[in-house]
C-alpha positions in Angstrom: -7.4 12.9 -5.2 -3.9 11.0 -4.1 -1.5 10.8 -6.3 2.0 8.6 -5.7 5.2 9.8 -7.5 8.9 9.5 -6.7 10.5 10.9 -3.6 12.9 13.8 -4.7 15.7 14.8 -2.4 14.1 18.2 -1.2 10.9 16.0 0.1 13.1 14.4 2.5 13.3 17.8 4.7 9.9 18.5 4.9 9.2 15.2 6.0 11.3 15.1 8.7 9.9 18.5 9.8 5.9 16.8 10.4 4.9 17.4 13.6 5.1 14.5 15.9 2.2 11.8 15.8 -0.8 12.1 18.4 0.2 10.4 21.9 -1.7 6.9 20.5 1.1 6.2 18.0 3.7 7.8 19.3 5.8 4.8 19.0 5.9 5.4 15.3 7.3 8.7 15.0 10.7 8.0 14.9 10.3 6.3 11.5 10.0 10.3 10.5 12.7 11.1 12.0 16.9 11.6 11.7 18.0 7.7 11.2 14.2 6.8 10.9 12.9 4.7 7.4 14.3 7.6 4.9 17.8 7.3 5.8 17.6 3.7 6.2 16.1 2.8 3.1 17.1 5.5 0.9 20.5 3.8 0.9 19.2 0.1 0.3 19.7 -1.2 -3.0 16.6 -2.4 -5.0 14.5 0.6 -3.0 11.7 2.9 -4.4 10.8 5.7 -2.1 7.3 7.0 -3.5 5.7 10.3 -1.8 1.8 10.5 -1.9 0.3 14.2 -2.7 -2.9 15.3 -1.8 -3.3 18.4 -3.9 0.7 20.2 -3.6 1.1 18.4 -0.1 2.8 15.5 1.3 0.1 13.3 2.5 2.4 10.4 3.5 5.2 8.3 1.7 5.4 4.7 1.4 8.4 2.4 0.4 9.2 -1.0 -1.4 12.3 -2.0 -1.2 13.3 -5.5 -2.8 14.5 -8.6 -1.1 15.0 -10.7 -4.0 13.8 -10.4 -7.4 10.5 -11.9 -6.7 9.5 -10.2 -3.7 9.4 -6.8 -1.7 9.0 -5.2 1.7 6.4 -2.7 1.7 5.8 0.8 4.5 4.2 3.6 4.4 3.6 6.6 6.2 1.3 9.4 6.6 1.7 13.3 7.5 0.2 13.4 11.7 -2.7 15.5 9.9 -3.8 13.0 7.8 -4.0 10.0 9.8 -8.2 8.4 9.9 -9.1 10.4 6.4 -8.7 6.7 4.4 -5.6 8.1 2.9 -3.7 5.1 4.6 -5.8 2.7 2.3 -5.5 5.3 -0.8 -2.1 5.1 -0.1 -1.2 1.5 0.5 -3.3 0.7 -3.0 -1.4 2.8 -5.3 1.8 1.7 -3.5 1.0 -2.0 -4.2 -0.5 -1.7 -7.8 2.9 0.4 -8.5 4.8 -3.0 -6.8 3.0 -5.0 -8.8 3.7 -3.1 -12.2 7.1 -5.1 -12.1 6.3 -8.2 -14.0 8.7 -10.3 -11.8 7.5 -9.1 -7.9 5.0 -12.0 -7.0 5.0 -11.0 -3.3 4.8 -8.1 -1.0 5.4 -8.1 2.5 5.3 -6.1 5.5 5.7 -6.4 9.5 2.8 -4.4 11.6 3.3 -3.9 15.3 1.4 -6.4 17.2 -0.1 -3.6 19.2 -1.6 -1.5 16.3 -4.6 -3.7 15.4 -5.8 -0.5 13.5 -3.2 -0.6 10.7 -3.5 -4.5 11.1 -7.0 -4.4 10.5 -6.2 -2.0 7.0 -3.7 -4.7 5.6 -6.4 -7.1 6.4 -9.1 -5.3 4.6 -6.4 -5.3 2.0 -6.2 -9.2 1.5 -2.5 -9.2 3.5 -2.4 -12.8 5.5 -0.5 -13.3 8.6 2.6 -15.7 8.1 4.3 -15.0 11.0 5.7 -12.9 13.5 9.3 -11.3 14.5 10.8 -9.4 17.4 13.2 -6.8 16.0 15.0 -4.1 17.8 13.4 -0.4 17.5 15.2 2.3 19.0 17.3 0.0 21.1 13.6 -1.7 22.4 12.6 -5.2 21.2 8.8 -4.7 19.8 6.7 -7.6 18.5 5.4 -7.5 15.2 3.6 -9.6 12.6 4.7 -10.4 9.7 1.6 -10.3 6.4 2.0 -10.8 3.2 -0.2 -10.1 -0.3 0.5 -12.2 -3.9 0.0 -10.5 -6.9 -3.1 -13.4 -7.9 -4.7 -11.8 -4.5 -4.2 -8.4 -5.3 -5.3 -8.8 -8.9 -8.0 -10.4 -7.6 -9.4 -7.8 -5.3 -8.8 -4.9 -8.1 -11.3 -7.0 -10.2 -13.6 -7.2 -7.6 -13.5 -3.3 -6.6 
């Protein structure tokens, strides 16, 4: 059973001390990391940094951090060890129903790297449409990405339906 609570301070550590990710996304270990999506979000204003437990361990983290009052960029993250148990799905649907708890969010968005059809293929499942795409600088490299995004009618909508 996952449960999604609020990041404390002291969950920040342990985070950043995962082990790396298996070679085949490798790119996305830095987000772990010193000056990865913790310390860049966890001074944004409008953020909620949520930490999913499996049990008493950190299964992964996600994030929603406002852009206006109507609508939200959404992450998340999982511990290396945890990565093709479903915990990604688990984790992104606790994440959104807690984004959508807010009476006034009537979007979430995300970006997905264009060359990690796996998580692409989760938001999918997950009623995210394409509605886009950006090139933004990571670790000093340009990296395509696509931009998806999920209403709260949609969402709603597929919770009814599960």
């Amino acid at each position: 059973m996952i449960a999604l609570r609020q990041l404390r301070p002291g969950d920040i550590p342990l985070i950043k001390a995962w082990p790396p990710y298996p070679p085949e996304f490798g790119m996305l270990d830095y987000s772990l990391r010193d000056g990865g999506w913790l310390d860049e979000y966890s001074r944004k204003k409008g953020t909620e940094l949520l930490v999913a437990e499996v049990g008493y361990t950190l299964a992964g983290f996600s994030i929603l951090s406002k852009e206006t009052e109507h609508r939200a960029e959404f992450r998340i993250a999982l511990h290396p060890n945890c990565l093709g148990q479903g915990l990604g799905r688990a984790l992104a649907l606790l994440t959104l129903d807690y984004g959508f708890s807010d009476p006034a969010l009537e979007t979430i968005c995300l970006i997905v790297r264009k060359n990690n059809p796996r998580a692409e293929r989760l938001y999918a499942s997950l009623k995210f449409h394409p509605c886009g795409g950006c090139t933004e600088r990571v670790q000093g490299e340009p990296v395509a990405f696509r931009r998806m995004e999920i209403d709260r009618s949609t969402f709603e909508g597929e919770k009814r339906h599960d």
